[in-house]
N, C-alpha and C positions, 0 to 999 in steps of 0.2 A: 665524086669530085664536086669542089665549088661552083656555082652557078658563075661564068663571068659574060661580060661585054665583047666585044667580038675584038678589040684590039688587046684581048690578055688579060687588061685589069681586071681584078674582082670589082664589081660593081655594086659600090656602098654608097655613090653619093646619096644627098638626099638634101629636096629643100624645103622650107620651112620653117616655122616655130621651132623654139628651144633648142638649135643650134649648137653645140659646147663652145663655150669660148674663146676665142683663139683662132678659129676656124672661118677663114672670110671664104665666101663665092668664090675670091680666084684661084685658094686652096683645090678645091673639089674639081674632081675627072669631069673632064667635058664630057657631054653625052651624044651617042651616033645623033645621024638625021631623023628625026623624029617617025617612030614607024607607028605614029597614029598623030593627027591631026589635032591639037588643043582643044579638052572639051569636046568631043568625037570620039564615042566608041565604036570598037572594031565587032561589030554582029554577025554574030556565027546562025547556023540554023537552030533554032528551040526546040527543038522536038527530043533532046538527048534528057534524060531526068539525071545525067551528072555534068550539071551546066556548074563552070567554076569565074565568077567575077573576078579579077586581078585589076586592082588598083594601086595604082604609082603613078609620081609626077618624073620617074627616070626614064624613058623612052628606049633603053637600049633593053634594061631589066625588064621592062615589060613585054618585049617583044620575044626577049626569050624564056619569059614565065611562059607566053603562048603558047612556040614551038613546043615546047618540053610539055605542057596539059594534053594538048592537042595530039602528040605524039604517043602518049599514054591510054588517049580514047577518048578524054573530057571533051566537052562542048567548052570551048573558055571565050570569055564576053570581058573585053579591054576596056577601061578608061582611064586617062593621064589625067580627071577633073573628077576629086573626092565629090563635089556638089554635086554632079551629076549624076553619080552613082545615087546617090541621096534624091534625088529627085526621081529617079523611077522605081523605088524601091517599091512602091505597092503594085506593079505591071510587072516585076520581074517572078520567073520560075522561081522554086526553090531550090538551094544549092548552098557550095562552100564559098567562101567571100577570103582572099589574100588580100589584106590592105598594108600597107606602107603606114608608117605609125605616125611620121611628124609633114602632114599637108597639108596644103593651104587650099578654099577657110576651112574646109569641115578635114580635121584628125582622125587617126585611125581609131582611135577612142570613142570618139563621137560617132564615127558611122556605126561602129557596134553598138554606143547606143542605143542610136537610132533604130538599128535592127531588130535589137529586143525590145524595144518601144512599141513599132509594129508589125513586125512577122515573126511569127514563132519555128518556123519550117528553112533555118540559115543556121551557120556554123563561120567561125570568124578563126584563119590564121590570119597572125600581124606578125611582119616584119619590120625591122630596123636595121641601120646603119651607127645608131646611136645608143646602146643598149642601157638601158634605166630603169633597177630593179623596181622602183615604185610603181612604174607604167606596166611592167611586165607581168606585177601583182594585182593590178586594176585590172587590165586585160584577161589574165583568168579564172578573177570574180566575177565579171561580165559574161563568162562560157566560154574565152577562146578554146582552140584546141589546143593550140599551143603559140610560143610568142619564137621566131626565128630570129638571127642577128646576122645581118650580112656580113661578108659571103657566108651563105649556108649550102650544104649541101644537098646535092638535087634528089638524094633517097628519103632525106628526113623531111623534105616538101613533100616530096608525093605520099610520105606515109603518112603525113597529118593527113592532104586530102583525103587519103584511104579511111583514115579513120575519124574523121568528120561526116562523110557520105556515110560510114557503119551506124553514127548515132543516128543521123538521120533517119534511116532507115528504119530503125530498131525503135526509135519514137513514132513515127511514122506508124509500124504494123502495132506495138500498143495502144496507140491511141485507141480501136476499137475495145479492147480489153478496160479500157480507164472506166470507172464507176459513171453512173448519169449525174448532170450537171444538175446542183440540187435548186430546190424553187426557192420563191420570192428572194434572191439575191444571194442565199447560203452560201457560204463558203467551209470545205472540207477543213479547211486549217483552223476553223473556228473553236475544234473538236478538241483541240491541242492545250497541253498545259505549255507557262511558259518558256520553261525549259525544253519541252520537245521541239516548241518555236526557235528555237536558236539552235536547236541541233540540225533541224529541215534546211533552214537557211543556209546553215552552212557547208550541207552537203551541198545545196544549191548552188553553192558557188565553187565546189569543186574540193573541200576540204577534207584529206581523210580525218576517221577516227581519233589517230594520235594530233594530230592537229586543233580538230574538235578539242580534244582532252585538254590540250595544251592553253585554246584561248579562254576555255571557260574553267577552267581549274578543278576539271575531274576527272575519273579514272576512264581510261578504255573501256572499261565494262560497262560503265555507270553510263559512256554513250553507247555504246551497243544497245544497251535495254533501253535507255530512250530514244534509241532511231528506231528499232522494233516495234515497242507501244505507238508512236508516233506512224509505221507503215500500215499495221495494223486499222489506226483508226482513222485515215485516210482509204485505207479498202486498194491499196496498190502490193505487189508483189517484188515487183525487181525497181532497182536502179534508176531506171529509163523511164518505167511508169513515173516514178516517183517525181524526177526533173518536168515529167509532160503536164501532169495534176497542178505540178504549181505553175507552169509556165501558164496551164489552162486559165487556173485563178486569177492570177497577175494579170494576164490579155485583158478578162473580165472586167477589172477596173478602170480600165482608160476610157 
């Protein structure tokens, strides 16, 4: 079933930036009494290694992202203030991050950003109320796991987080297996022609094969053997290595 607000409606408002048209304030479903304080997250105990952040500025939505995490076994940690989240992002555990797409100041975009900017050990579902194929495709060239549309249903939330905590995890126990970080500044990608650079990247970003094919104008095959050569001379094996090598890389430069 859909996730809704306790008086029935599905619970889509949303405020902020990029608004559609048409659409004033007085439009939009009121929201219950605020079941967290502005700028005040709801602190759960830390000690769970499937801790889930849920960011929205809808007070009723967030309250019942909680129950339903919480319900499930997650550790979930509330904020109704994008900026806050953003401001303890280097003290927070690692975990899956729910954020709300269009808030104010810092966006659902931005906080993912942010994330990949710096921690590598976070997974990003974004929700919406306003659905926008452009944002939805930014979103999962940034690593979302996936981009939801209010109201979504409460099995297809929780199997993203199921399957965000998997990568996690699955990066997580590779990383030991990852080759050693090479000296005076090397970089593994360095190794690559530039074609295998563009094939990496875009696995990077979550591109299958026929995809690949499609923006660089060659065959399925022709990227199979160069994501091949290219895992090959990275010295990684699966998938998960592969995303972790370069996220390793990436970190390195900031």
């Amino acid at each position: 079933m859909s996730l809704q607000s306790d008086n029935g409606d599905d619970t889509t408002s949303e405020t902020g930036a990029d608004i559609p048209e048409g659409t004033s304030s007085e439009s939009l479903p009121s929201a219950i009494e605020p079941a967290v304080h502005p700028k005040t997250a709801i602190s759960m105990p830390a000690n769970s290694a499937r801790q889930v952040y849920v960011i929205d500025d809808d007070p009723a939505l967030l309250e019942m992202l909680r129950l339903t995490l919480a319900e499930q076994g997650y550790t979930p940690q509330c904020y109704i203030s994008s900026q806050e989240f953003v401001d303890q992002i280097p003290g927070l555990q690692r975990g899956m991050v729910i954020t709300d797409q269009f808030m104010i100041p810092v966006s659902g975009l931005e906080v993912q950003s942010q994330l990949l900017a710096r921690r590598l050990d976070f997974r990003v579902i974004m929700i919406t109320g306003y659905p926008r194929v452009d944002l939805a495709v930014k979103a999962m060239k940034l690593g979302a796991i996936t981009v939801l549309d209010k109201p979504f249903e409460r099995e297809d939330l929780l199997q993203a987080v199921q399957d965000g905590f998997e990568l996690l995890d699955s990066l997580q126990n590779d990383d030991r297996d990852l080759p050693p970080v090479l000296s005076h500044g090397q970089r593994y990608t360095e190794r690559l022609s530039p074609r295998e650079k563009q094939v990496v990247e875009l696995v990077y970003e979550g591109a299958t094969n026929k995809c690949i094919g499609i923006r660089l104008s060659i065959s399925i095959k022709t990227v199979e053997r160069h994501r091949a050569n290219a895992m090959k001379k990275l010295e990684v094996n699966s998938l998960a290595q592969l995303i972790r090598l370069l996220e390793r890389e990436k970190n390195n430069l900031l």
